[in-house]
N, C-alpha and C positions, 0 to 999 in steps of 0.2 A: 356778324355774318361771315360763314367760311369761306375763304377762297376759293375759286374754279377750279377742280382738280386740272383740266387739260391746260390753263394758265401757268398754274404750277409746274406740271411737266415740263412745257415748254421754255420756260427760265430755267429750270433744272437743264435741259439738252445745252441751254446755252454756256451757262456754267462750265460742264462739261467739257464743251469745246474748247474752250478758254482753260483749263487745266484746273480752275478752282473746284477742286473734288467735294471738299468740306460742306459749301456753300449748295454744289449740285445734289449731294445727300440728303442735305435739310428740306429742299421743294421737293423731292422726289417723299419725302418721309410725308411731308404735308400734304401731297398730292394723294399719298395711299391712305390716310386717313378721309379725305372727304369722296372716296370714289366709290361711286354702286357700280360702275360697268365692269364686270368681269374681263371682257376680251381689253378695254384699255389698261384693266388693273396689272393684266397681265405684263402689258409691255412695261408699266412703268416699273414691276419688279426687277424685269429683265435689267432695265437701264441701271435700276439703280448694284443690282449682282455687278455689273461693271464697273462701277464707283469701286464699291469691295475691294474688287479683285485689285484695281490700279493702288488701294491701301493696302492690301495686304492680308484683309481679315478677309481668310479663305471661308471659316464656317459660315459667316453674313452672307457669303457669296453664293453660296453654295446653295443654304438654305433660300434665301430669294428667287436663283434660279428654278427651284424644285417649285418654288410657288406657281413660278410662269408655267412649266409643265406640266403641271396638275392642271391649269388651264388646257393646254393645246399638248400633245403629247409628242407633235412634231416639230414642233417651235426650236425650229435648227441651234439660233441663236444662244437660246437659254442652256439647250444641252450642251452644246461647244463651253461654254463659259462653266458649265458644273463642271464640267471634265477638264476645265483647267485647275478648278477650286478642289478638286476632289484629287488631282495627280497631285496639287503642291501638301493637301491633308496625308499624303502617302496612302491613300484607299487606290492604291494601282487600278486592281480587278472593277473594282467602281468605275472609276473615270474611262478602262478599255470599255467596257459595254456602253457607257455613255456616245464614244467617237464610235463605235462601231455603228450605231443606229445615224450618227449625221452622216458617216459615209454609206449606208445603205440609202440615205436619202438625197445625198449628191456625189456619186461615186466617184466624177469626176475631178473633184475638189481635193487638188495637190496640199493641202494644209490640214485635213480628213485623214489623207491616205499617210502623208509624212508621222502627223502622232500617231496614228495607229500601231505602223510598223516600230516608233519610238516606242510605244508604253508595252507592245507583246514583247520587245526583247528587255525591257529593265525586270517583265514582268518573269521571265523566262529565267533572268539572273537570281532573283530572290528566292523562288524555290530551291533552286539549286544550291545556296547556301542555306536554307531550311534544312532543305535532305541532309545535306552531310553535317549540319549540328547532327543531325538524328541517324544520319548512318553508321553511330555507331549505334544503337538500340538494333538496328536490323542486324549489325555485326553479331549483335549478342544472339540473338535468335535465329541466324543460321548455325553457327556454332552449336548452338543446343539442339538445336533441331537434326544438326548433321552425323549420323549412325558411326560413320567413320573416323570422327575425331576423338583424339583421345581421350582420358578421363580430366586428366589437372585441368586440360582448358574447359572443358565443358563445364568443371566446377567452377572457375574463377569467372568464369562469363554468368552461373547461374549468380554468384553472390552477387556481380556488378549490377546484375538485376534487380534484384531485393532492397539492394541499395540503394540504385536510382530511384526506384520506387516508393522510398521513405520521405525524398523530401518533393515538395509542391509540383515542381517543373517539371522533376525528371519524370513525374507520375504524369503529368499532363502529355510529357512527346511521346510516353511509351501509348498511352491511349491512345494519340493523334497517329501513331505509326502503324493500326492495325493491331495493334498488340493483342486485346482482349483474345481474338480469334487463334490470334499464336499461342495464347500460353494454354487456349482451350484444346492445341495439338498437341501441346507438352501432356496436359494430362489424361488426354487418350491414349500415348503411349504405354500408360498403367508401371511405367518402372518409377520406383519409388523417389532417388533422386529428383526426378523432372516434376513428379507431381509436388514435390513438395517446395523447389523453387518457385513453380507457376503458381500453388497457394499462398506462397507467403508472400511474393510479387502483386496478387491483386488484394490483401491484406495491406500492402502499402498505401495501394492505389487508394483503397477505399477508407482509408482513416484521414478524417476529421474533414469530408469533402463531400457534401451532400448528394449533389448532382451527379458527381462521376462515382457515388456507388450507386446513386437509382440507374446508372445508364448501365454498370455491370449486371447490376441484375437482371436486369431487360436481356443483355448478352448473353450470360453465362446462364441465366434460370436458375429459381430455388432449388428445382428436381435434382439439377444435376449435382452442386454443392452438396444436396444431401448423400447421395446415391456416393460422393467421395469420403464423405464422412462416416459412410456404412462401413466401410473395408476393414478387416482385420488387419490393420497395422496401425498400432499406437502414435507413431509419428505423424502417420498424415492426419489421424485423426484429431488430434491436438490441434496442428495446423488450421485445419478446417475449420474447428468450434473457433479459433482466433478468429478467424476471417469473418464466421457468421457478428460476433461480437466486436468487429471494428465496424460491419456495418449495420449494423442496431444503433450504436454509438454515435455515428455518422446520423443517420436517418432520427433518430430520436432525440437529434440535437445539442447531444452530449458535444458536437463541435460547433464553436464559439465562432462560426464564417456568419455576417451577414448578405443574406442574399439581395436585398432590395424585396420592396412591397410584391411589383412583379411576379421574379424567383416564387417568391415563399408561396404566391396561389398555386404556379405551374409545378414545385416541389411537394404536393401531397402527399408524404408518405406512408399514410396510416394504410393504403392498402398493398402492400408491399410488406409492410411490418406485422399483418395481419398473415400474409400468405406464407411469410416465414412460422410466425407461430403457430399455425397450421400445419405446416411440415414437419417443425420438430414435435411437435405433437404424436403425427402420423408413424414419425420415428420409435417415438417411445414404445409400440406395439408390435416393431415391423419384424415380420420372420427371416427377412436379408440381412438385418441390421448386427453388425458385430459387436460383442460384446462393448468392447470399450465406445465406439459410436455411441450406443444406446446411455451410456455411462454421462458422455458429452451431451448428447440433446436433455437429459434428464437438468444435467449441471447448467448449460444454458438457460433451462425453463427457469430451474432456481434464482438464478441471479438475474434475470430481466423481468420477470412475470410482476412478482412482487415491485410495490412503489418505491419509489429511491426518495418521495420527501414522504415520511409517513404523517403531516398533516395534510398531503393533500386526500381528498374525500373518493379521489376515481380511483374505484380497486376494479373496472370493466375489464381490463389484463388477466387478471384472477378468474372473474365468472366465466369470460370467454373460454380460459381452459379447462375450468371444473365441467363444464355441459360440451366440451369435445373430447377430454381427455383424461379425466377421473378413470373413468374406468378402465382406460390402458393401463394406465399408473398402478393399478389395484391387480391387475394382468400380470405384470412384471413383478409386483411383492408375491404372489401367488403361485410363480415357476418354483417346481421342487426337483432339483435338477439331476434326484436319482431317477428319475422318469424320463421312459422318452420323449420326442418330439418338443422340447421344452425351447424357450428362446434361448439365444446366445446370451451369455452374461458374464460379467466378472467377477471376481469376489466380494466387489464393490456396490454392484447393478442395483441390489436390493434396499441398500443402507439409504444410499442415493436418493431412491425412489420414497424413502422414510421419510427423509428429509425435506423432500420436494413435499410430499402431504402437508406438514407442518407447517411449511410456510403458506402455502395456498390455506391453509384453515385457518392460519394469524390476518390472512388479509381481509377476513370476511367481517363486515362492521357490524349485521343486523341478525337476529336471529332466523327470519326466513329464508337467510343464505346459509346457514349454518345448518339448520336443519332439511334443508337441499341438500346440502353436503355428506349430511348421516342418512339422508334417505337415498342417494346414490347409491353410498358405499352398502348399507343395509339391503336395495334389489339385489343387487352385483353377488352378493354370500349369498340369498335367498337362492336366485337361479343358479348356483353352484352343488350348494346341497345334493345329496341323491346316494342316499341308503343302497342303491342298487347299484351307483358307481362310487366307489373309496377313491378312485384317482382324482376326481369331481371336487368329492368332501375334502381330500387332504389338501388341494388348490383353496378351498374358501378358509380352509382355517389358516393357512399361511398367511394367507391376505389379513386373518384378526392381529396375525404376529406383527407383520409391517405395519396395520396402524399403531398397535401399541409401542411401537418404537417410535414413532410419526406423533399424529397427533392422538395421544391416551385415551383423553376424553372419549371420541369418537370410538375409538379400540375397546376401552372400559367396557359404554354402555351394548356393542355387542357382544362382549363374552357374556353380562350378565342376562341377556335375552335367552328366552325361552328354549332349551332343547341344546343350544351351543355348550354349556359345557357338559352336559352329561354324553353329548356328543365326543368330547377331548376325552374323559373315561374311558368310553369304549376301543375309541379309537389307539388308547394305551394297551390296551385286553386283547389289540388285532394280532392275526398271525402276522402280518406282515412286518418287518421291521421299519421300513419307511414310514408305513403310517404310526407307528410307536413314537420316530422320530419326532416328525413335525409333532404331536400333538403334546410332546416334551417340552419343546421349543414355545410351545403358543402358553401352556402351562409358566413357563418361567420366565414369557415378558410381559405377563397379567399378573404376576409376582413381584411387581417393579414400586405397587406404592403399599405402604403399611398397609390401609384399609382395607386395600383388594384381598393382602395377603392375607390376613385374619380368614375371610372366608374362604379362601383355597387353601390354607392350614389344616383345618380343620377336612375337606376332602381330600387336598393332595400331597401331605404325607404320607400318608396311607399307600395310596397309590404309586407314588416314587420310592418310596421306601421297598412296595415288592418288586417294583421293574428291576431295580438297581439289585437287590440278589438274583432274581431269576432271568435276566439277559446274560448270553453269551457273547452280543456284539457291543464292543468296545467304545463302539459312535453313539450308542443310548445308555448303558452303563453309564457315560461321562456327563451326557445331559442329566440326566436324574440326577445324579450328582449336585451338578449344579443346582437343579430347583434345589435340592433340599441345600445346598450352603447359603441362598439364597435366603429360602423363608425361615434358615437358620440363623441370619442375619438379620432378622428384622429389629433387631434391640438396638443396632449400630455400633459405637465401640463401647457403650455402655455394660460393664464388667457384669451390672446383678442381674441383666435381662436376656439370659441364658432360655432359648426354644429347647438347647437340647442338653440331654445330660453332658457333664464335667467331660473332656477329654474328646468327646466324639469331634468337636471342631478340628480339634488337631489332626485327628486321624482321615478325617474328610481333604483336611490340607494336605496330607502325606501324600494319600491317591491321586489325586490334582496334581504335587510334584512331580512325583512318580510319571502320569501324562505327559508331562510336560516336558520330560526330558526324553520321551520314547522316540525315537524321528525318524522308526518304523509308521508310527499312527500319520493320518492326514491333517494338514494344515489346519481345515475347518477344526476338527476334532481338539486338536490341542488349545487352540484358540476359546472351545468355550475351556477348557482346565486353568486359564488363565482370568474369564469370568468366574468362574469358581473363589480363587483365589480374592479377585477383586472382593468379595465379599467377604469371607473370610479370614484376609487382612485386618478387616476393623477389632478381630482380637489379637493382643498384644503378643500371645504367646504364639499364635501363626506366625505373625510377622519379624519375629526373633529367629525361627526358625526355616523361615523363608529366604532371609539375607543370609542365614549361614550356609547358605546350599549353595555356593557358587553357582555348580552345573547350572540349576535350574534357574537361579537370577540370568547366565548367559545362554541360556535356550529360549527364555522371554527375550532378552535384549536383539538378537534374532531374530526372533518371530517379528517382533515391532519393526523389522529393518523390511520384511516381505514385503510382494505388489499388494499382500491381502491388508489395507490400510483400517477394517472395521475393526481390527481389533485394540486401533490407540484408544479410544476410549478404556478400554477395561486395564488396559496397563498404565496408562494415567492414573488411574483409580486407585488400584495396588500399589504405584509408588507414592501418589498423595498419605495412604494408610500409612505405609513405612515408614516415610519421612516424619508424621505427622504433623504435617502441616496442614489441616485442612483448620479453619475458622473454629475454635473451641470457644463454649460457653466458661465465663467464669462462674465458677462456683465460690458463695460464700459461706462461711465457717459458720454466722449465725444462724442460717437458714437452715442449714446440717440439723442441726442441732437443735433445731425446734420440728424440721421433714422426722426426724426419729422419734422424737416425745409425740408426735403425732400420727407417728406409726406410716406416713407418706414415706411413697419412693425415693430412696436418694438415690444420683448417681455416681458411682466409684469409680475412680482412677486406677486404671493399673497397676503394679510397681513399673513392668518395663514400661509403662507409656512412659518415665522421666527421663530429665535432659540429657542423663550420660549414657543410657542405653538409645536414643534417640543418635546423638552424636555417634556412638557404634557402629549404627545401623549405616547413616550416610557414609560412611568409609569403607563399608564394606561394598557397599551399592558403586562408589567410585572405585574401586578395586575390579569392580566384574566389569567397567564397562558404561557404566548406566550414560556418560555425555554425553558419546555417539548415538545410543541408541536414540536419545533425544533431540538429538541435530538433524538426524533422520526424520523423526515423525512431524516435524516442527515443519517441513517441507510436505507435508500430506495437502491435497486437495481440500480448497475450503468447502465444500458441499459438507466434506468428512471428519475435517478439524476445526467444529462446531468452537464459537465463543465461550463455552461453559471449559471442552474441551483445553482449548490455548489457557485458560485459566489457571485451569490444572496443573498442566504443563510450568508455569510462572512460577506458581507454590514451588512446585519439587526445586524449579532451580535457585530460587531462594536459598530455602533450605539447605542446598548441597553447597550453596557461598558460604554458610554461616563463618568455617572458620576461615580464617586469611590464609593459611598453610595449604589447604587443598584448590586454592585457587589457581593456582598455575598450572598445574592437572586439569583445571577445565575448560581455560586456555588454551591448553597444548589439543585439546581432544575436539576444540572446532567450539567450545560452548558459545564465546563471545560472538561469534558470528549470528549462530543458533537464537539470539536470545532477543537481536532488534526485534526480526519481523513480532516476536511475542509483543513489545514494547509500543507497537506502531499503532495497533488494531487488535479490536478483543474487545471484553468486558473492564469496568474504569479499573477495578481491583486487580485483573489480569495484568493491565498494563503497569499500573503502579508496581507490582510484585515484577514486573519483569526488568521496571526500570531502576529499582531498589537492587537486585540483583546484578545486573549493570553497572549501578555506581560502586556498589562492592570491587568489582572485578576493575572498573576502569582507575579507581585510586591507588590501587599498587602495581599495575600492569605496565609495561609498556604498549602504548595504546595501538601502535604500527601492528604489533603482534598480534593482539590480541583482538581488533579490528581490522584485517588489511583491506588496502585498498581504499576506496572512495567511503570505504562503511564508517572509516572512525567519524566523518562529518554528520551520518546519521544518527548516532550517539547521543550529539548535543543536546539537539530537543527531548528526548525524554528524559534525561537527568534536568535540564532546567523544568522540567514539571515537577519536580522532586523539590524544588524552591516553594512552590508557592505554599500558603500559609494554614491549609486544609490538609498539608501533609504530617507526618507525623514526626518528630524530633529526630529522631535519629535518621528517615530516612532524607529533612535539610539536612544534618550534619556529613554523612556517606556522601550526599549528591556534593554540596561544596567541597570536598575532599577529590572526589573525581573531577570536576572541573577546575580542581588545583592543579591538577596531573597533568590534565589535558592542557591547560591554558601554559603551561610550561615548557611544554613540545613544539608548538612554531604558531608562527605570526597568523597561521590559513586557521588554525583551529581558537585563538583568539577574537578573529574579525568574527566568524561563525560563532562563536557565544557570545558576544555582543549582538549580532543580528537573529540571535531569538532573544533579545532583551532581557536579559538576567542581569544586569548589572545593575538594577536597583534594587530586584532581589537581596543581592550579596551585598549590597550597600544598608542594608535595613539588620540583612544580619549583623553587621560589625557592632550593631545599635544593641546586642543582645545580653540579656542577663547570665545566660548559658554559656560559662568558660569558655566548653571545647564548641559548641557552634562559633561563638564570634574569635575565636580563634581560627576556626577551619575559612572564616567569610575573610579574615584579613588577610591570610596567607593565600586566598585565591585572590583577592584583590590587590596584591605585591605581584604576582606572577603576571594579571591583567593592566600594571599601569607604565608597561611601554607601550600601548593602542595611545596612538595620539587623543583621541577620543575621550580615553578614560581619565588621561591628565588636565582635560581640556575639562572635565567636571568639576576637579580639585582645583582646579584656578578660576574659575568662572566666580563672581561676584555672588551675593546674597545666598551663600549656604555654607553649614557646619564642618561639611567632609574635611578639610585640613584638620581642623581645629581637633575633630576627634583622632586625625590619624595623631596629630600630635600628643596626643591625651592618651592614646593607647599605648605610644613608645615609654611613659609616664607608670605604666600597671607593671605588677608585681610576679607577673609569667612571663616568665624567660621566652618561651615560643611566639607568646604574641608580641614582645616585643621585638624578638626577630626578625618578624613577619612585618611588624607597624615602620620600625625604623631603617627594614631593607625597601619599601615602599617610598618611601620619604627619601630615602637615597638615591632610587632610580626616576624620581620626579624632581629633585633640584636638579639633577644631572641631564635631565632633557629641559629643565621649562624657569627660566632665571626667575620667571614673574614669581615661582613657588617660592624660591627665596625671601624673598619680602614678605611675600604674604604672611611665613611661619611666624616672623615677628610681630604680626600684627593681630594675631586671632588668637592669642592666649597670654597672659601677663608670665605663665609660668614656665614659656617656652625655653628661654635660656636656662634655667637651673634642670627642667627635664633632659637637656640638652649636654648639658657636664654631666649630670647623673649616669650616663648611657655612655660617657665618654670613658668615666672611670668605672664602668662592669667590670664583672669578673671573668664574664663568658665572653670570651677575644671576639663570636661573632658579631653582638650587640655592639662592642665595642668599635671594630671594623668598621662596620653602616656608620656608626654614628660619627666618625671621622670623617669616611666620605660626603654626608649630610654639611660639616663644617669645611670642608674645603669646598663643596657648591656653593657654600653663603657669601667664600670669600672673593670668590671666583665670578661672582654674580654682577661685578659691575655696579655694585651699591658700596660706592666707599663708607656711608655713614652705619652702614650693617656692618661690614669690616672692621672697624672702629671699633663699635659695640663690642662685638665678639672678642677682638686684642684686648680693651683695656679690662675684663674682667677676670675670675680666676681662670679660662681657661687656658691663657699661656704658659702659666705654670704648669697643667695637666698637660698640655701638650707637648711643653720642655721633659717635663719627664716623662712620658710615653716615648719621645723622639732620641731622649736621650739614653733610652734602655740597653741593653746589651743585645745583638741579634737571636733570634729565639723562634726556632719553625712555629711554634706552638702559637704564638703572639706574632709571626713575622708581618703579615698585613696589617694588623692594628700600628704597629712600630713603624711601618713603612708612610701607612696614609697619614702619620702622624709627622714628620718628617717632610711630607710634601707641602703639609697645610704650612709648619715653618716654612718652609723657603719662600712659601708663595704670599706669607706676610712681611717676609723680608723685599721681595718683588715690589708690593704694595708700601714701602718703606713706614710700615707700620713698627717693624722692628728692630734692630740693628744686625748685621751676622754675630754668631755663635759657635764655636770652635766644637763640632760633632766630635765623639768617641772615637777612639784612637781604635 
């Protein structure tokens, strides 16, 4: 039966009085257990909030009294008592509102009136030391704010800004101080400075911080962020798409905060990230919108819209923009911008907008969304058409050009529809030269796959072949051009699969040079002379003739440096051709030769396509330039320097490693730098090729140079890719070779190739049948065995690695033994236990050991003295022993006893020290040295 709750109480009061706290908790505890009466439940909390308070545990207190007051809301007692539990929890502002209602309910009550006036002034103190943490953030924003102050401070208060803003805090006082609203004044001011601080300041704010980007946006509004990302100025523009993309980032999760169950219901942000891609949507069409703006919301689409794990099944991102936004997107490829009223755009806008198709049509999993997707684009040309308007028609067929750059497919099957291309015919045959243009241009990117070409060969030769004599303007002359080097090219570098008669190739290249060096003509214009080329490089005899043209290799190398970045593609292309390095089919002899008895196609090799006209080529290519040109492009926007693209890129720079001589040229011209990001991110082949090229450059380099700065540690990891066992021989042998180099430079780039785990790699190679590999794997594991770590491997219990190092000092190559027994020298020399061990892991250890002692090569010989003065030195008299009573005292007498000799001076010397230091050990008697 339970006790009386009011029994209990009342022994609990008594307790109480008598100071036993402990004893009065427990009946009060048992009392609130057996009690229904609310109004007495009340008071027993109250009493027991008391107890608390007298222990000390203010939250007990606290929370109990809030019980009694949830009871009675005036229950004086209970409130005095939270506002004592609630001042000593430091909740000030809590506990003031608490005493503020007991003294509005006994006003007269001097012990009311005392805290009150106590808790407003301590409360009065803390702000005031709040403020001035944070006065200075207000410091910063009058200064900036301030018309009259000069420039240097206004700048160093904008960076103090940006800066605060990077880490946690300082993003939380600038929010807490009104900020959002200040920096929304900075960039009403429209001067470029300001606006670009206040962007990149709430770019701080909102990375990796859920809440306080949904609360920016709430503040600031998508509108307005767009409407600063519209402006024709490249800088803020950039700015801004950062901002949009830390808070995507932020709101999509991409930052690793948890919020609590709570948080995460009250953090919805799919509508927020919905309003955004809505707006860059709206951007992508908009007539305000500046060129480069439009360039950025196109580049945002790209890089968010699409999935980031591609098995996940939700592509709803993708459909969402295809049914709001397709057909802007189809808008912008469709601007021909010799016309007026056309949108703002770059030279970029269009490529962009290619790219973005492509991806949105890779996202699409089922064929009902895909052919949504061709029936969009398919209305969108249909309502453009209009025989009665040419300005209408040349807008739809641009539009077939950007898909065919975009997604083919889609592009293909409308040129082959009904009436489009006899439509391109005509529109060749127009008076106007613009519509001649475009329908040049849609002609030669429906010329992009064999098959297409076959049936436009057959119409549009003909046709480009009259444009290209009978034009006088210089801008279609070049395109025709091109289709025809194009569908001139359709055999690839295959010598017997000539479209056009003997010579014409060449003469097509000439004209295209010619272009190309003219810088009277427009950028656009020259640029296709360089598509041109791109094609008609895959003959050997263009290409000879192309590297010998300085000019015009450094009027390309040029052009690829412009803001016009669509053209690295096609100069990619061209210097893949030249190099020759693109993926070749082996051909085999017997197959020849049975393809002729059967009258089948062979394919013929060039003469220039061989090695030493090949090596010509790349010297002359690094003569004009070519490094820079690619240290430049290697920095292009990735919207524009697509993975196929960076691929390319890899190839050439291979290639231009090939030999060791021209390496330091590409070094000095910025290549090393140029060549990680290739290495980092790409396709696997790209990287591989970038990181093959890499370890070239990092094995004879000095790495400071050749990397500076923080970069030689990003190095590491793609040359340890270059280990594992799916790479190909020579690129393990290059890569151990550079992280010989490296590992030789200092102790930071050792720890760092050890922590990407390469040293079992290089431990497996020493194991190799391959000479020069398990030579190049020893000599980086000599350079790696002062890491205490790595000698910590060599002595550790139950495995081979001594044993082989000993065995390799034991081989019949002078460098591995070099490399084996200056290893074994700098690990007796740090680790005594390595001493003993050598005696015990091979019976042949002593005669390999004089062997090495009486070399012929002083360096071998050198190690291997030091090797025997760590053994003697090891604190193991019974090894010291060993080593004295057998022949090596004699080899040592006579090494010690030589005549001085630069040539042998360190062998003579370590020899000499192992004496004295067995005479030390009184293993030997003294010896009267050479006079």
């Amino acid at each position: 039966m339970m006790g009386d709750p009011i029994q209990f109480k009342d022994e609990g009061n008594k307790h109480f009085q008598a100071g036993e706290i402990e004893n009065a908790i427990e009946c009060y505890t048992k009392a609130i257990k057996g009690c229904k009466d609310k109004k007495v439940l009340a008071v027993i909390y109250r009493n027991r909030s008391a107890c608390y308070l007298k222990k000390e545990n203010y939250a007990n207190a606290a929370s109990d009294a809030s019980k009694a007051i949830d009871v009675d809301a005036g229950d004086i007692k209970a409130l005095y008592r939270r506002c004592q539990a609630l001042e000593k929890l430091g909740k000030l502002d809590m506990a003031f509102k608490d005493v503020q209602r007991c003294a509005t309910i006994e006003p007269k009550n001097q012990t009311f009136l005392e805290t009150l006036r106590r808790l407003g002034a301590e409360i009065q103190a803390k702000l005031k030391t709040t403020f001035s943490t944070d006065s200075r953030v207000q410091n910063m924003f009058d200064i900036l704010l301030d018309e009259e102050m000069e420039k240097d401070k206004r700048e160093k208060a904008a960076n103090n800004l940006i800066v605060l803003s990077r880490e946690d805090a300082g993003a939380e006082r600038i929010f807490q101080n009104n900020g959002v609203p200040l920096l929304l004044t900075m960039i009403e001011t429209g001067k470029q400075e300001m606006v670009l601080a206040a962007v990149r300041t709430l770019s701080g704010m909102c990375t990796g911080h859920k809440a306080r980007a949904m609360a920016i946006i709430q503040m600031v509004g998508v509108d307005k962020m767009c409407s600063v990302m519209a402006v024709d100025n490249e800088e803020i523009v950039l700015a801004t798409c950062n901002l949009f993309q830390c808070i995507n980032d932020s709101l999509t999760g991409e930052d690793k905060k948890d919020y609590g169950k709570e948080e995460a219901l009250v953090l919805d942000a799919s509508k927020d990230l919905k309003t955004i891609l809505l707006a860059l949507v709206e951007m992508v069409g908009g007539k305000k919108v500046s060129g480069h703006g439009r360039d950025q919301a196109l580049n945002l689409l790209s890089k968010n819209v699409p999935r980031t794990v591609k098995k996940s099944k939700d592509n709803s991102k993708a459909l969402f923009t295809i049914d709001h936004g397709l057909k802007k997107i189809l808008k912008v490829c469709g601007q021909v911008s010799e016309l007026p009223d056309q949108l703002p755009m770059t030279e970029n806008t269009q490529l962009i907008a290619s790219v973005l198709l492509t991806r949105l049509y890779d996202e699409l999993s089922c064929d009902p969304e895909r052919d949504n997707f061709r029936e969009i684009c398919n209305e969108y040309i249909n309502s453009k058409i209009d025989p009665n308007d040419m300005d209408r028609t040349i807008h739809a067929i641009n539009v077939i050009s950007g898909l065919l750059q975009g997604p083919f497919d889609v592009g293909n099957a409308l040129v082959g529809r009904q009436g489009i291309m006899e439509m391109m015919v005509a529109l060749c045959a127009s008076e106007r030269e613009v519509d001649q243009m475009v329908a040049v241009e849609a002609l030669i990117h429906s010329a992009s796959k064999m098959s297409r070409a076959s049936f436009i060969i057959t119409n549009g030769v003909s046709l480009l072949k009259d444009l290209y004599k009978k034009t006088k303007n210089e801008k279609i002359k070049i395109r025709s051009l091109v289709g025809l080097c194009k569908l001139g090219s359709a055999g690839g570098d295959d010598y017997s699969l000539r479209q056009f008669a003997e010579g014409s190739t060449e003469k097509l290249a000439k004209q295209c040079r010619k272009w190309l060096c003219n810088p009277k003509i427009d950028t656009k214009t020259r640029k296709w002379a360089i598509e041109g080329l791109a094609y008609l490089t895959n003959d050997a005899d263009v290409k000879d003739d192309f590297v010998e043209d300085e000019i015009a290799l450094k009027a390309m190398f040029d052009l690829s440096k412009s803001t016009d970045k669509t053209i690295i593609y096609s100069v990619a292309c061209t210097l893949v051709n030249c190099t020759n390095c693109y993926d070749k089919k082996d051909i085999l002899p017997e197959l020849v030769q049975l393809a002729k008895f059967s009258k089948q196609h062979v394919p013929e090799q060039h003469p220039k396509d061989k090695k030493d006209f090949i090596d010509q080529r790349v010297k002359r290519l690094l003569k004009a330039g070519i490094t820079s040109a690619l240290a430049v492009m290697v920095k292009a926007d990735n919207s524009i320097l697509t993975d196929q693209t960076k691929e390319m890129l890899s190839r050439v720079f291979l290639a231009l490693t090939d030999d060791p001589k021209d390496r330091g040229t590409i070094v000095a011209q910025g290549g090393g730098k140029a060549l990680i990001p290739l290495a980092l991110e790409g396709t696997e082949a790209g990287k591989t090729k970038a990181s093959h090229a890499i370890a070239r450059i990092a094995a004879i380099s000095n790495p400071e140079i050749a990397f500076p700065g923080e970069r030689v540690y990003e190095v590491v990891r793609p040359l340890v890719g270059l280990l594992h066992t799916d790479k190909d021989g020579m690129q393990n042998y290059e890569a151990l070779r550079s992280l010989t180099n490296l590992a030789g430079f200092s102790e930071k780039l050792r720890v760092k190739i050890l922590k990407e785990k390469a040293i079992s790699d290089i431990e497996n190679y020493m194991f190799e049948d391959h000479d020069q590999i398990r030579q190049a794997a020893t000599e980086c594991m000599c350079n790696l065995i002062s890491c205490k770590e790595v000698q910590e491997r060599f002595v550790s219990d139950g495995n081979d690695r001594l044993k082989l190092l000993v065995l390799l000092c034991g081989e019949d190559d002078e460098n591995l033994q070099i490399a084996a027994a200056g290893a074994l020298a700098m690990l007796t020399a740090a680790q005594k236990k390595a001493c003993n061990k050598i005696s015990l892991v091979t019976t042949q250890w002593l005669e390999i050991l004089q062997r090495l002692c009486i070399h012929t090569n002083p360096n071998v010989q050198h190690r291997a003295l030091v090797v025997v003065y760590n053994m003697l030195d090891s604190d193991n008299s019974e090894l010291a022993k060993k080593l004295i009573e057998c022949e090596l005292l004699e080899i040592l007498s006579v090494i010690g006893k030589a005549e001085n000799n630069p040539k042998r001076q360190q062998a003579i010397d370590a020899a000499r020290t192992c004496l004295v230091k067995a005479m030390d050990l009184g293993l030997i008697k003294p010896f009267a040295t050479p006079s």
